[in-house]
C-alpha positions as CSV (number, residue, x, y, z in Angstrom):
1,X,16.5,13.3,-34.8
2,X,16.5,16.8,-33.4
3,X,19.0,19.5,-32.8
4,X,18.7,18.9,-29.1
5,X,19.4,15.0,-29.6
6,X,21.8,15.5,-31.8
7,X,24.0,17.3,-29.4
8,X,23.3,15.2,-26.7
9,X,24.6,12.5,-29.3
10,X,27.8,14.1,-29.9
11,X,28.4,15.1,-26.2
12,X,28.3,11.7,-25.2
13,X,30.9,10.9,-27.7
14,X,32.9,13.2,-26.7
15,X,33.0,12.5,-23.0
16,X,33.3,9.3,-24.1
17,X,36.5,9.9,-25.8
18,X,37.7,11.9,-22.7
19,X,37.5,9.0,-20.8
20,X,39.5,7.0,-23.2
21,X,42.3,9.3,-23.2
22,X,41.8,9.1,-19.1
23,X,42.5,5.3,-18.9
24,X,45.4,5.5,-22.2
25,X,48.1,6.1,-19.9
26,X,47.5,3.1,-17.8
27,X,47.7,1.1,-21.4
28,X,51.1,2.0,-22.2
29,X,53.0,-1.1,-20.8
30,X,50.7,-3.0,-23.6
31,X,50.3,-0.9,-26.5
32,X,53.9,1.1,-26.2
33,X,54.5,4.5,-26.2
34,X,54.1,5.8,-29.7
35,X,50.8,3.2,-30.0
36,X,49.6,5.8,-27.1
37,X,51.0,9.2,-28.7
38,X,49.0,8.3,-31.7
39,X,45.6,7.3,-29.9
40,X,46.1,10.5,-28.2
41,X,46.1,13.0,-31.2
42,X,43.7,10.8,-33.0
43,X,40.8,11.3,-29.8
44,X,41.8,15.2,-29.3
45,X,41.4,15.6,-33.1
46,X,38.2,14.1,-33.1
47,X,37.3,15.7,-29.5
48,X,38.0,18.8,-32.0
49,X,36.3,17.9,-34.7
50,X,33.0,17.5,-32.7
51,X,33.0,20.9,-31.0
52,X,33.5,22.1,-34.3
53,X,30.4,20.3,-35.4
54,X,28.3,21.4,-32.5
55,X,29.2,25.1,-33.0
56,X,27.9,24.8,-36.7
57,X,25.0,23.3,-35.7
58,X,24.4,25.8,-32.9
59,X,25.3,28.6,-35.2
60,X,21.7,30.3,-36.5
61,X,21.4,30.1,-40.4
62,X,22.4,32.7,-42.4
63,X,19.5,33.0,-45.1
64,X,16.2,31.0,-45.2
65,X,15.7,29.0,-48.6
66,X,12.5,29.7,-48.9
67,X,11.5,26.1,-49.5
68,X,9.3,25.2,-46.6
69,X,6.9,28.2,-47.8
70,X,2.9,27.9,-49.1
């Protein structure tokens, strides 16, 4: 997999998640209020977590190793 895809991968997911928390407010009747507070901070924690793991993998590295030399 490449950077590129994996980005795309995790941008998917996360507009995914988006549209979860979208729709979670029209659940509430079923899954009760604290059900929904608690899906809610779970998706925006992991919402957070992968923009936190894009902007690693966007960051340039710091050193090279070395290893990929002849």
């Amino acid at each position: 997999m490449t950077l590129e895809e994996g980005l795309e991968l995790i941008e998917n997911y996360k507009r995914g998640l988006e549209k979860f928390l979208e729709t979670l407010p029209e659940q509430s009747v079923q899954l009760g209020s604290e059900m929904v507070k608690t899906l809610t901070m779970n998706s925006k924690n992991e919402i957070a977590n992968l923009e936190a793991i894009e902007k690693a993998l966007k960051r340039p590295p710091k050193y090279e190793s070395g290893l990929n030399e002849s």
